[in-house]
Legacy VTK file of the C-alpha trace (Angstrom):
# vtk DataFile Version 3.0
C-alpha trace
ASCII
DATASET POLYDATA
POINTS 242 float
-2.367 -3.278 1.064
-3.770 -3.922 -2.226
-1.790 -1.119 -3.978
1.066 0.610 -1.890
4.166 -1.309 -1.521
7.236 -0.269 0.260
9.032 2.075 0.388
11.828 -0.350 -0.779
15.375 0.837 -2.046
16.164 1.981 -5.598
19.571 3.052 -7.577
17.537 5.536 -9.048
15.141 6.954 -6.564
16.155 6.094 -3.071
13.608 5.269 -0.690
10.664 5.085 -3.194
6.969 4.205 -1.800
5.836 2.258 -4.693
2.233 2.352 -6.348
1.136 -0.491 -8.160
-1.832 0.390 -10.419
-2.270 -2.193 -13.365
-2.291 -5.913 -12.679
0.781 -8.192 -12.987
2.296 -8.512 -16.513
-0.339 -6.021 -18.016
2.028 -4.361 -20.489
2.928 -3.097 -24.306
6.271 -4.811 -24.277
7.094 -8.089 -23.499
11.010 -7.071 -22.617
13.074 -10.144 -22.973
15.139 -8.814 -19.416
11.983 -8.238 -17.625
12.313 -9.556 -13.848
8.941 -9.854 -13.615
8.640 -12.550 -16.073
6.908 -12.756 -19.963
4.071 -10.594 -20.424
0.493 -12.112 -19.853
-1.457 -9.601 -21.465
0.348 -7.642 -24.255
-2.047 -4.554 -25.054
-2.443 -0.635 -25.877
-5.686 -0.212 -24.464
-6.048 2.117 -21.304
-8.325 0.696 -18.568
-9.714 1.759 -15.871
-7.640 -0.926 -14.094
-8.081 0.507 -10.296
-10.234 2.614 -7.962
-8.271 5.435 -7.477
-10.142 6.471 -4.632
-8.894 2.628 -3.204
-5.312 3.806 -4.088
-5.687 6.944 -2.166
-7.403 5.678 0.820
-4.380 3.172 1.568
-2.027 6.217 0.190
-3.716 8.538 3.024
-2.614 5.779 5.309
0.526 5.121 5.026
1.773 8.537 3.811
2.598 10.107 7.311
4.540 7.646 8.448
6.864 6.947 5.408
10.126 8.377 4.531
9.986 7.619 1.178
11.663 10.008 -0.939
9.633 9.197 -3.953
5.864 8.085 -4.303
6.657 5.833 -7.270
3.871 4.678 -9.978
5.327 1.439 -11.184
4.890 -2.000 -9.559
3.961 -5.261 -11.970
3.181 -3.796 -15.718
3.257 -0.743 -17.633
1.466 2.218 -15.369
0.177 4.277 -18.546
-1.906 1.537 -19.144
-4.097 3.051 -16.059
-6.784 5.617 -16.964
-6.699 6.655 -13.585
-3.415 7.951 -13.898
-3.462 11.952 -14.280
-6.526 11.959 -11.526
-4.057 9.629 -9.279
-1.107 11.860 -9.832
-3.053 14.956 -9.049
-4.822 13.333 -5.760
-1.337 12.233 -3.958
0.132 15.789 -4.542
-2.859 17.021 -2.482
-1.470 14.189 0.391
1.878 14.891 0.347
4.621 17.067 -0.724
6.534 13.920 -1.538
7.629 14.500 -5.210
5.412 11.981 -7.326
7.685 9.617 -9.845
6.172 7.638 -12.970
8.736 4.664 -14.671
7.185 4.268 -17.851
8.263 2.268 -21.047
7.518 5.121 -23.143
5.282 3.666 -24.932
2.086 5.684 -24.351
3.761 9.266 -24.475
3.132 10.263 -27.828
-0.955 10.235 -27.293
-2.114 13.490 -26.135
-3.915 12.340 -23.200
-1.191 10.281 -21.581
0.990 13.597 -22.524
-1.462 16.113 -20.095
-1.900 13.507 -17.367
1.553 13.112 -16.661
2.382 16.947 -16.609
1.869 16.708 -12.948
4.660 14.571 -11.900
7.343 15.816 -10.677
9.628 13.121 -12.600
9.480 10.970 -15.226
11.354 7.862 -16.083
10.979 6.296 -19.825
12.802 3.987 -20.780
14.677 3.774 -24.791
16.356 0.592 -25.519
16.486 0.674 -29.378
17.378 2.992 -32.145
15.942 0.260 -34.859
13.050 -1.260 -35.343
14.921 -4.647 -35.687
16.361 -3.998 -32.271
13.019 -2.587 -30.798
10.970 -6.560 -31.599
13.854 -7.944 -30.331
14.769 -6.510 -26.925
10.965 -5.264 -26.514
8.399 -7.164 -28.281
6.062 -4.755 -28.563
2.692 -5.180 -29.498
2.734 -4.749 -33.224
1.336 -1.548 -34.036
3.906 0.158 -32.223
7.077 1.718 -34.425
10.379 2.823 -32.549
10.319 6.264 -34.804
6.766 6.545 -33.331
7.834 6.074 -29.400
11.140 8.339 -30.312
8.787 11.268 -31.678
6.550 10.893 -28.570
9.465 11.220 -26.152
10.638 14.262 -27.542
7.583 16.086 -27.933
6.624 15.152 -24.491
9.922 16.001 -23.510
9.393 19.718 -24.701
5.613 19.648 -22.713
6.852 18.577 -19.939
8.418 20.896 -16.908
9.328 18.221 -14.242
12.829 16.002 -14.381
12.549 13.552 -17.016
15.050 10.820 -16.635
15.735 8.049 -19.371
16.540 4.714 -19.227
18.675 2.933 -21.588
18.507 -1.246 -20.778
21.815 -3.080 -22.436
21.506 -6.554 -23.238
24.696 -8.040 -25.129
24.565 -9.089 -28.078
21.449 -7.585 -28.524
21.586 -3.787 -28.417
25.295 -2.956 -27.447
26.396 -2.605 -31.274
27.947 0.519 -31.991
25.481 1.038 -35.526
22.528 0.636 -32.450
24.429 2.548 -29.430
24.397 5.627 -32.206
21.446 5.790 -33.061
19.813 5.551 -29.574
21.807 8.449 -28.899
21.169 10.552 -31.602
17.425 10.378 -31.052
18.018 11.498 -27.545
19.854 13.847 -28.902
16.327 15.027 -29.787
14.656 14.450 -26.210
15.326 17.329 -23.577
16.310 15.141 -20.630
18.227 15.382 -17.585
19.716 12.454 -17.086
20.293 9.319 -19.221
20.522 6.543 -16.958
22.830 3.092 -18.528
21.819 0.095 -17.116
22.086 -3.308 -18.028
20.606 -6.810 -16.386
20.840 -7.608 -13.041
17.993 -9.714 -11.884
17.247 -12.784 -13.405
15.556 -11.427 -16.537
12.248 -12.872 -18.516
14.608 -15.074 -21.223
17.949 -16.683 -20.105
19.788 -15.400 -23.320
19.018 -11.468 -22.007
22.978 -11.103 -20.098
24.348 -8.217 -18.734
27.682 -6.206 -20.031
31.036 -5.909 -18.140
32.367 -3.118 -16.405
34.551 -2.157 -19.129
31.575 -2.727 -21.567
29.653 -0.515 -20.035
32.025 2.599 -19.764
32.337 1.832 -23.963
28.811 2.265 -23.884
28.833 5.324 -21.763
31.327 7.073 -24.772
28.438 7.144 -27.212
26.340 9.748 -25.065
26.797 12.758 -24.193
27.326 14.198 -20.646
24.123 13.794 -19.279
24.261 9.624 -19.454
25.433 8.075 -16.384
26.207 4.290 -14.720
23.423 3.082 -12.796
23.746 -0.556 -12.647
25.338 -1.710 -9.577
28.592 -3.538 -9.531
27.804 -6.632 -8.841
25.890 -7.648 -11.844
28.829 -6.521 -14.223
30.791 -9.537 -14.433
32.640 -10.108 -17.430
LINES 1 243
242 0 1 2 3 4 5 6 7 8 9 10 11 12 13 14 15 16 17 18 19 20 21 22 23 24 25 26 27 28 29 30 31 32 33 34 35 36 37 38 39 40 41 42 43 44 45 46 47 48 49 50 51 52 53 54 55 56 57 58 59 60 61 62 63 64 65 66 67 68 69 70 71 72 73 74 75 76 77 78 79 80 81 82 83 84 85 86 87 88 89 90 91 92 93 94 95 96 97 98 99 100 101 102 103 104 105 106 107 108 109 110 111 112 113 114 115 116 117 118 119 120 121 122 123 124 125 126 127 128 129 130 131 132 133 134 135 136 137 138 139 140 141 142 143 144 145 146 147 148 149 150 151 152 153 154 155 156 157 158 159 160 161 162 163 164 165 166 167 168 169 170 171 172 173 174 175 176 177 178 179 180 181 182 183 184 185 186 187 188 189 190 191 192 193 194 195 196 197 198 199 200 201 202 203 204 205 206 207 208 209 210 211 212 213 214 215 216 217 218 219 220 221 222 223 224 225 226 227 228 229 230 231 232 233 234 235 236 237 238 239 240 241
């Protein structure tokens, strides 16, 4: 399989039946806890990375057999990237009544053909690690014509679009984005974002630079006080040392 992985275990999803649809370390950050490694190709232009026709033949495959409980589009890079995206979305929902997930950086949201495509998931996971621009270069590294105030305002109007479960991620790294000046204003722009859940996290996997470390148990429960009561613990307890 050139495409379908899985389904492997997540925290978030369960049994998810990935879909990998950019190659590796095609992204618009370069996230300094990535587990995949430093970005390779830091860009903003969609590209018609994949066949999607490819992607559904191997889909149509495995599909009857899995027990997936999520057909996931994520894998080695930033999915948006795809231009093959919306079609790819709308194709597996003909397959299967598996409900179709997209884990997204966010970045892409705000344009208004990213903002159609993905109206036919049935979840969507951004991710917000910064309330600052300061704090966005340095847990991110974007590519440079991206603003935090301009991925914020995307979320939320794609947030009031959208009609499936929308999900976001908040990645803390100490030191870097655990301040509370930072941890408030994350939280008031989500304030701004109709979401479901917010999911805390923090690093578990050996991340992209050595300096990225994870927060303690009782770190992360401070955290968890600055949101409201949609936010939630997702990390798993073994990465929480103190």
């Amino acid at each position: 399989m050139s495409y379908v992985f899985g389904p492997v275990p997540s925290r978030r999803l369960g049994l998810s039946l990935g879909v990998d649809v950019v190659p590796y370390k095609v992204c618009s950050f370069d996230c300094i806890y990535c587990q995949l490694g430093r970005t390779t190709c830091k860009t903003l232009q969609r590209a018609a990375f994949v066949d999607v026709d490819d992607v559904i033949s191997e889909l149509r495959a495995v599909l009857p057999e899995t027990r997936a409980k999520y057909v996931t589009l994520s894998g080695s890079g930033e999915p948006t990237l795809s231009l093959g995206v919306g079609r790819l979305i709308q194709e597996i929902k003909k397959l299967t009544s598996i409900p179709v997930a997209v884990l997204t950086n966010g970045s892409l949201l705000g344009g208004p053909d990213l903002g159609q495509e993905l109206l036919g998931a049935d979840l969507v996971v951004p991710s917000l690690d910064a309330g600052s621009q300061q704090v966005f270069q340095r847990i991110n590294r974007p590519c440079s014509e991206l603003s935090i105030d301009g991925i914020i305002n995307g979320l939320e109007r794609f947030s009031r679009n959208y009609r499936g479960k929308l999900w976001v991620e908040v990645m803390v790294v100490k030191g870097v984005n655990d301040s509370q000046e930072e941890l408030e204003r994350i939280s008031s722009a989500l304030k701004r974002v109709r979401a479901d859940k917010i999911q805390l996290n923090t690093v578990e996997r050996p991340p992209a630079e050595a300096s990225a470390s994870p927060l303690s148990t009782d770190d992360m429960e401070r955290v968890k006080g600055y949101f409201d009561d949609r936010a939630q613990l997702i990390v798993s307890a073994s990465c929480l040392r103190i």
